[in-house]
Rosetta silent file (secondary structure, phi, psi, omega in degrees, C-alpha in Angstrom):
SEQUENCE: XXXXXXXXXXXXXXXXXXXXXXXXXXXXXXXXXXXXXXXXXXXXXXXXXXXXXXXXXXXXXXXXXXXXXXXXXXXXXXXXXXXXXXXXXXXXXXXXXXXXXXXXXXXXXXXXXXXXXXXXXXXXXXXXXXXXXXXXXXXXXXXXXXXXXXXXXXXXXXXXXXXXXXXXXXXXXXXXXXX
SCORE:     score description
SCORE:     0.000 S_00000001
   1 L     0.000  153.891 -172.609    2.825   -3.839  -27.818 S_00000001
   2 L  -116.767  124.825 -155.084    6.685   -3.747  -26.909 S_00000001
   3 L   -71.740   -5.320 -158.776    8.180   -7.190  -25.965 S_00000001
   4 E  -161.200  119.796 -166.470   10.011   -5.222  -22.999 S_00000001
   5 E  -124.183   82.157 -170.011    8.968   -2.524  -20.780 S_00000001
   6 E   -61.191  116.503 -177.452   11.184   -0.303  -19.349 S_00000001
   7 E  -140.526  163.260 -154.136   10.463    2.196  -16.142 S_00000001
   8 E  -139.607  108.558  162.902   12.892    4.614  -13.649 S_00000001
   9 E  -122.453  100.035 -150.825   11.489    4.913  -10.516 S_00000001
  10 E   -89.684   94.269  151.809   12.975    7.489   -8.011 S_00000001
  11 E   -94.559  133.777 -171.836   12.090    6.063   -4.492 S_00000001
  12 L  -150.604  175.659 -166.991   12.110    8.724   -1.219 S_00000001
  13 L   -64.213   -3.223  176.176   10.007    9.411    1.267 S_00000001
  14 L   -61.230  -57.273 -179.656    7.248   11.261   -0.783 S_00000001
  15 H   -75.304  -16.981 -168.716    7.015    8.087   -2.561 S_00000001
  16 H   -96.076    6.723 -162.571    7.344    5.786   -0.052 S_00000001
  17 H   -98.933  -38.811 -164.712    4.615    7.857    2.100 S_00000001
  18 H   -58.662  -33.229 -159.685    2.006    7.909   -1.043 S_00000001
  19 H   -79.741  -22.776 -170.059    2.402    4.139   -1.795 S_00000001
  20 H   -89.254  -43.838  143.206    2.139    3.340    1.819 S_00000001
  21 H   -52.457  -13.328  170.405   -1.050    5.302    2.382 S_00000001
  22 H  -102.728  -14.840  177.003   -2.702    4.063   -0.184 S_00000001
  23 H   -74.684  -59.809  157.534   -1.807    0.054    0.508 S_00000001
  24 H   -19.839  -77.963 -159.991   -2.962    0.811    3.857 S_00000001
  25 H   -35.004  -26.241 -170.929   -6.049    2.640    3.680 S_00000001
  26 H   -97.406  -34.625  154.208   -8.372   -0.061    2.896 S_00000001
  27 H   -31.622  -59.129 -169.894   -7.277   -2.450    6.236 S_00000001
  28 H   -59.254  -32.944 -170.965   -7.366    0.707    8.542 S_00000001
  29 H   -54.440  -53.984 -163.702  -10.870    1.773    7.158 S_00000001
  30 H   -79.824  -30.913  132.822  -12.021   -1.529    7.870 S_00000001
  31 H   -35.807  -53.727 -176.067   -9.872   -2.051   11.483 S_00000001
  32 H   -51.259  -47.938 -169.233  -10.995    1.194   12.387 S_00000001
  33 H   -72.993  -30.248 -172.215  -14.872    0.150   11.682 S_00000001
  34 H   -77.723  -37.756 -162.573  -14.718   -3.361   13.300 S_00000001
  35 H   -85.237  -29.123  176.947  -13.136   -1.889   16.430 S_00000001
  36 H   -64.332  -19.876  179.325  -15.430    1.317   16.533 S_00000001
  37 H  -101.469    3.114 -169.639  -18.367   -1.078   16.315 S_00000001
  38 H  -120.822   10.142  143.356  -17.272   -3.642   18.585 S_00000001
  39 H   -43.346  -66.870 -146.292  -16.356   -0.906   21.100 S_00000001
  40 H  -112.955  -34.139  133.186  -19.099    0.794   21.183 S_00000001
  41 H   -39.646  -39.877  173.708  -21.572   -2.495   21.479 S_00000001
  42 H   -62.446  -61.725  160.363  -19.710   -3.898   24.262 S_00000001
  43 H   -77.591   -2.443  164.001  -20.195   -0.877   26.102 S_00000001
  44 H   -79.028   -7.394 -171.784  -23.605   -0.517   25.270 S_00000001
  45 H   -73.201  -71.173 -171.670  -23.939   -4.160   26.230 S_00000001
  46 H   -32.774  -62.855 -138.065  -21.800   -3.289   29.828 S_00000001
  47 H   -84.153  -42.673 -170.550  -23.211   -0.088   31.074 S_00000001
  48 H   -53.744  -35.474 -178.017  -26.805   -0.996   29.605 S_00000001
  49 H   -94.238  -57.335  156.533  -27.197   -4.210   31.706 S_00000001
  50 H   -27.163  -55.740 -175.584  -24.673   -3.421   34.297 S_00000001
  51 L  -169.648   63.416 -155.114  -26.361    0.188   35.143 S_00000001
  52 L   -47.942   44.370  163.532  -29.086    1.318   32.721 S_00000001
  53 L  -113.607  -11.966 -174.144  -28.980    4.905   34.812 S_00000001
  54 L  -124.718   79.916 -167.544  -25.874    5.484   33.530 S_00000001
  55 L   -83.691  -38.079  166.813  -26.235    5.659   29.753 S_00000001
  56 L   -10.700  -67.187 -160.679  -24.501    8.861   30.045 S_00000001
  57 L   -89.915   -7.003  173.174  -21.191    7.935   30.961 S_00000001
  58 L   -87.176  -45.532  151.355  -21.212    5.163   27.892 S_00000001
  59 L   -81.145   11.561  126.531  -21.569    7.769   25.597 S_00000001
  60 L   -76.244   -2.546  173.617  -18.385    9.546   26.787 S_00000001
  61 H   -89.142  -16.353  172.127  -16.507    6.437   26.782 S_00000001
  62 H   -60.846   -7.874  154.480  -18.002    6.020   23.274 S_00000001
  63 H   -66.432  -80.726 -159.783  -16.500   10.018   22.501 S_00000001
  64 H   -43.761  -46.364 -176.271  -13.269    8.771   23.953 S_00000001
  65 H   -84.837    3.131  176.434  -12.891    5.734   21.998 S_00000001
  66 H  -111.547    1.623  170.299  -13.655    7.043   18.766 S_00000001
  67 H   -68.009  -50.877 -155.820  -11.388   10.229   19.700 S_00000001
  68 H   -88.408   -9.766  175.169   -8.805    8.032   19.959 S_00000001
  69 H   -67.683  -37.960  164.656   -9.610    5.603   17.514 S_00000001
  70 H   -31.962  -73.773 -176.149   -9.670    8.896   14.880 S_00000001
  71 H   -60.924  -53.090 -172.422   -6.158   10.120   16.097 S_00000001
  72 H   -66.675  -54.925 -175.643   -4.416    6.144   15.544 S_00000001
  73 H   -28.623  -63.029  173.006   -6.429    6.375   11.985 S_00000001
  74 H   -81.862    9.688  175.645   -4.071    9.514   11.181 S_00000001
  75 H  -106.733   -8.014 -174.067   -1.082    8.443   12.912 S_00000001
  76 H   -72.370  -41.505 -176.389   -0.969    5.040   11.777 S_00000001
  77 H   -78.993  -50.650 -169.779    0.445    5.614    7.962 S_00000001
  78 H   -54.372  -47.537 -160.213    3.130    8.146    9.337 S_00000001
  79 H   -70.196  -14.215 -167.973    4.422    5.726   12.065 S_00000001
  80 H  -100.051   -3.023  179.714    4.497    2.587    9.306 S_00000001
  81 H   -77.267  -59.352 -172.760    6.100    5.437    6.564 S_00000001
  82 H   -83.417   -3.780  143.416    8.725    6.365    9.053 S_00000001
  83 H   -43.022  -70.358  162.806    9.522    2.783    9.879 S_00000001
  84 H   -34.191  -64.182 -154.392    9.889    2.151    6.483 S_00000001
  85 H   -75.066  -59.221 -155.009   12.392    5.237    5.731 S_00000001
  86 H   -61.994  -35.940 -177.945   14.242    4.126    8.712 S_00000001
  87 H   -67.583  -81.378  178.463   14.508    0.729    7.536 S_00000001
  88 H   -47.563   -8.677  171.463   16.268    1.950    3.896 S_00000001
  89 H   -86.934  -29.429  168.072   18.120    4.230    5.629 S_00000001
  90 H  -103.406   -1.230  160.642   20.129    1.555    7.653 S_00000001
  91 H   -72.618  -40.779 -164.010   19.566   -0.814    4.860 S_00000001
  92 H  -123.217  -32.704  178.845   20.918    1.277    2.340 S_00000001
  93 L    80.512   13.077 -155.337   22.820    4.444    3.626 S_00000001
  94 L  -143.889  136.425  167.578   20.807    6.251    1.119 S_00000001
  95 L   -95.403  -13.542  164.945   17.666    8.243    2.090 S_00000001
  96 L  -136.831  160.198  175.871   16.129    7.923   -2.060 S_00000001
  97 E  -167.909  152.464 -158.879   17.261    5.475   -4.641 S_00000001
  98 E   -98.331  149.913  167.523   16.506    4.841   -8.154 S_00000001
  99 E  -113.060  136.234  171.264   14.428    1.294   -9.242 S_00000001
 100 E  -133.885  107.320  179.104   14.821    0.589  -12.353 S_00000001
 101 E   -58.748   91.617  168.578   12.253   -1.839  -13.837 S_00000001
 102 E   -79.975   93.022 -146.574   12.118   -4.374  -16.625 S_00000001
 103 E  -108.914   59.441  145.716    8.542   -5.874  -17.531 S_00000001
 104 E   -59.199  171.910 -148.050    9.478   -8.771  -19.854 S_00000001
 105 L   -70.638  -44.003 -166.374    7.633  -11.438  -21.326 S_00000001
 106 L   -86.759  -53.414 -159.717    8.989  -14.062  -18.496 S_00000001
 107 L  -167.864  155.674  162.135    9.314  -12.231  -15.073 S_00000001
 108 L   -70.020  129.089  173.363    9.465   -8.408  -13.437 S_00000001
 109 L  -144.486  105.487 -172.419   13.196   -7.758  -13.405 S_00000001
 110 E  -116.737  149.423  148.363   14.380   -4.619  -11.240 S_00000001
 111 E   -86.340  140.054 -169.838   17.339   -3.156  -10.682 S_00000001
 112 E  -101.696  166.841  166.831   18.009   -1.142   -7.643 S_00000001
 113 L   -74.738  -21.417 -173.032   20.931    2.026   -8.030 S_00000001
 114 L   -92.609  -25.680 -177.464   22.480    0.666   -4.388 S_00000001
 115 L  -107.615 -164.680  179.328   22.733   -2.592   -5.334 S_00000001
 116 L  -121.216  -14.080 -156.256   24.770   -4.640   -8.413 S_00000001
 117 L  -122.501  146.932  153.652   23.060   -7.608   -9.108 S_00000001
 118 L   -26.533  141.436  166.952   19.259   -7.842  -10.213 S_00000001
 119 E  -140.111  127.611  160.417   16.017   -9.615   -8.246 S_00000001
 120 L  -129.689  139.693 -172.946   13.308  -10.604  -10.224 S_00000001
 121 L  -123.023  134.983 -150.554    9.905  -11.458   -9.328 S_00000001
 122 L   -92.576  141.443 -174.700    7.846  -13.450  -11.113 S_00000001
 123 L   -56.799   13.981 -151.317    4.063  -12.448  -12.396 S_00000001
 124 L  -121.634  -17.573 -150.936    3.090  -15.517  -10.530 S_00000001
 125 L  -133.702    7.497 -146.751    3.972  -13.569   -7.058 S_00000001
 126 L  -113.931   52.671  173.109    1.914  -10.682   -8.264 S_00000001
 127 L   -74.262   -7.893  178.642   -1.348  -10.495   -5.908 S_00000001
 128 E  -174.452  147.762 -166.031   -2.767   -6.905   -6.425 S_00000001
 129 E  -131.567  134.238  172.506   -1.996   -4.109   -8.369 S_00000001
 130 E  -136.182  126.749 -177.168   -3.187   -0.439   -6.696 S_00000001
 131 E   -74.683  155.803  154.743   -3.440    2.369   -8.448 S_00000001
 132 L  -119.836  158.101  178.874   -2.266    6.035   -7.024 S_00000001
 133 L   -28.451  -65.045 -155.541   -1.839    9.651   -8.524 S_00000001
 134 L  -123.374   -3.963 -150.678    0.969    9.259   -9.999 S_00000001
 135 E  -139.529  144.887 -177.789    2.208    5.564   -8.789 S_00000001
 136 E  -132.880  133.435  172.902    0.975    1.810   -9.633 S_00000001
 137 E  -108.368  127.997  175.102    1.683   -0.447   -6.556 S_00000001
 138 E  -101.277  124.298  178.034    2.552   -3.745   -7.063 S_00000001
 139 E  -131.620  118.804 -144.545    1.879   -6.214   -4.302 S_00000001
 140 L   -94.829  171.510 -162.387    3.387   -9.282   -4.133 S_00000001
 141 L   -68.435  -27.600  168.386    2.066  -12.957   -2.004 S_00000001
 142 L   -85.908   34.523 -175.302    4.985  -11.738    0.426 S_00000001
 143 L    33.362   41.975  160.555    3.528   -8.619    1.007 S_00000001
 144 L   -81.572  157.871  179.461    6.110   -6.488   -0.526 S_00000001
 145 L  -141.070  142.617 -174.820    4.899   -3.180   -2.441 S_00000001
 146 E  -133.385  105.551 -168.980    6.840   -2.122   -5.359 S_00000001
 147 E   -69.800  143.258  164.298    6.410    1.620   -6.676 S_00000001
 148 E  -128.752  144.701  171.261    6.145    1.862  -10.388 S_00000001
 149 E   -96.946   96.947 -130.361    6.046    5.625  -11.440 S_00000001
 150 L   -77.858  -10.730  162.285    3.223    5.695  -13.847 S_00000001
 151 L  -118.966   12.430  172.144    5.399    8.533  -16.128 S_00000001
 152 L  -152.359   75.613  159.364    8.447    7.293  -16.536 S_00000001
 153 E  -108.343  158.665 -172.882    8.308    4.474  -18.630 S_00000001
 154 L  -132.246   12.666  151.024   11.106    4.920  -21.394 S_00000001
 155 L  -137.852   64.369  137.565   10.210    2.084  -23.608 S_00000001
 156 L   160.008 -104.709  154.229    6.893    2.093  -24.475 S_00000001
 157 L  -163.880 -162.771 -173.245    4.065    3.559  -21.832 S_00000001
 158 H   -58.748  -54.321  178.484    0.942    2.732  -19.476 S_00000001
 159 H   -13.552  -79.128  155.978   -0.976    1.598  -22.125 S_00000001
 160 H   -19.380  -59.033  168.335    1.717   -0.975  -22.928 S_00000001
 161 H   -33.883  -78.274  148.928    1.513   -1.727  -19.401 S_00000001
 162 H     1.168  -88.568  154.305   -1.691   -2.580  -18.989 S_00000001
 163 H   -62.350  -48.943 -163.855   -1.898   -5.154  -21.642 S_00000001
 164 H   -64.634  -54.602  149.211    1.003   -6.692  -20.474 S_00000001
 165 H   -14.766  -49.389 -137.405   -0.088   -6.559  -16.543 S_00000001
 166 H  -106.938    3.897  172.752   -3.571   -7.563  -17.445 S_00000001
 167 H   -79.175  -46.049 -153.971   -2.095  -10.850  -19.654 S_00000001
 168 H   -76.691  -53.646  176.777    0.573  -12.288  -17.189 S_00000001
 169 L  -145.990   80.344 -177.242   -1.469  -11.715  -14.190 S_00000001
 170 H   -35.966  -43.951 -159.057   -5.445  -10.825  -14.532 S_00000001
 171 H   -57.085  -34.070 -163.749   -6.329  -11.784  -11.324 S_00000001
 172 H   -83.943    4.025 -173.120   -4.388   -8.867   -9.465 S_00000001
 173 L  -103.397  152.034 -179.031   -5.360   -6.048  -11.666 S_00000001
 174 L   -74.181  136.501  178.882   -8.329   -3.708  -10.818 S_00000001
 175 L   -54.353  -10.114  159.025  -11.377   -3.989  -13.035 S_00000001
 176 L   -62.925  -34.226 -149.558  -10.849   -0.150  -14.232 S_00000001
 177 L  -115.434  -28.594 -172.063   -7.449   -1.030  -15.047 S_00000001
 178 L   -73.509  169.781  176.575   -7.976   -4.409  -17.435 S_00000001
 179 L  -117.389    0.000    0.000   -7.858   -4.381  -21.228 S_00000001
C-alpha cells in the first residue's frame, strides 16, 4: 500500500447532481414511504369513520396525494442540486473547480483550485462512505459530502483506497466495500 494517496477531482454540476442524488435517495425513499403511509391511513381513518359512504372520494384524495407525493420525489434532488450550484457559484465565481485530494496516514487533506490554503478533515469526522458510478462520497458528522472520482487517483488506486478507508475509519465504509 502507498503511504499517500493522491486524487483530482473535477467538481460541476454533473458531479454535483450524481453525488447529490445518490446521498439523498435513501431519506426521500423513506420520507416519501412514511408520508404516503401516514397519508393514506389518516384518510382512511377520516372518511371511514367520518362517512363510510364515501370511500370513494378517499381514494381520490389517496390518487392526489401520491400524485403529488411522486412529482416532489423527482423534483426534490434537482431543487437541492440547483441550490447547491447556486451556492458555488456565488461562493466561488466559478461554475466547476478542481479538488485535489491527499489521503495520508494522519488526516484527508484537500486542496480546492479557487482557494490557496488547504482544509483537512480528519478520518475521525468520516461517518459514511457511498458509493456511485463513477464517484465515492464521503460524508462527514457535519453533513458535508465530498466527491472523490473513483479514476483519477494518480498515486496509487481504489484498491489502495480501500485499505486505507477501511483502516482509519471501518465504521463508515459499506460492507461490499471493506478489505
Amino acid at each position: 500500500m502507498i503511504a499517500e494517496l493522491k486524487n483530482r477531482t473535477l467538481v460541476n454540476e454533473a458531479v454535483v447532481k450524481k453525488g447529490i442524488t445518490r446521498d439523498i435517495r435513501r431519506q426521500h425513499i423513506l420520507l416519501v414511504g412514511l408520508l404516503a403511509i401516514i397519508c393514506s391511513l389518516s384518510c382512511m381513518l377520516y372518511f371511514g369513520l367520518q362517512f363510510p359512504d364515501y370511500l370513494s372520494i378517499a381514494a381520490v384524495l389517496l390518487f392526489i396525494i401520491g400524485v403529488a407525493l411522486a412529482i416532489l420525489s423527482f423534483t426534490l434532488p434537482r431543487w437541492v442540486v440547483r441550490i447547491n450550484m447556486r451556492r458555488i457559484i456565488e461562493q466561488y465565481q466559478a461554475d466547476s473547480y478542481e479538488l485535489t485530494y491527499t489521503f495520508s496516514d494522519d488526516a484527508i487533506q484537500f486542496q480546492s483550485s479557487l482557494m490557496a490554503n488547504p482544509t483537512q478533515l480528519s478520518y475521525d469526522s468520516v461517518k459514511k462512505i457511498l458509493l456511485c458510478d463513477d464517484l465515492i462520497l464521503l460524508k462527514s458528522k457535519a453533513k458535508l459530502v465530498y466527491f472523490v472520482d473513483r479514476k483519477r487517483f494518480e498515486t496509487g488506486d481504489e484498491g489502495d483506497f480501500r485499505i486505507l478507508i477501511s483502516k482509519k475509519c471501518p465504521k463508515a465504509v459499506p460492507r461490499e466495500y471493506r478489505c
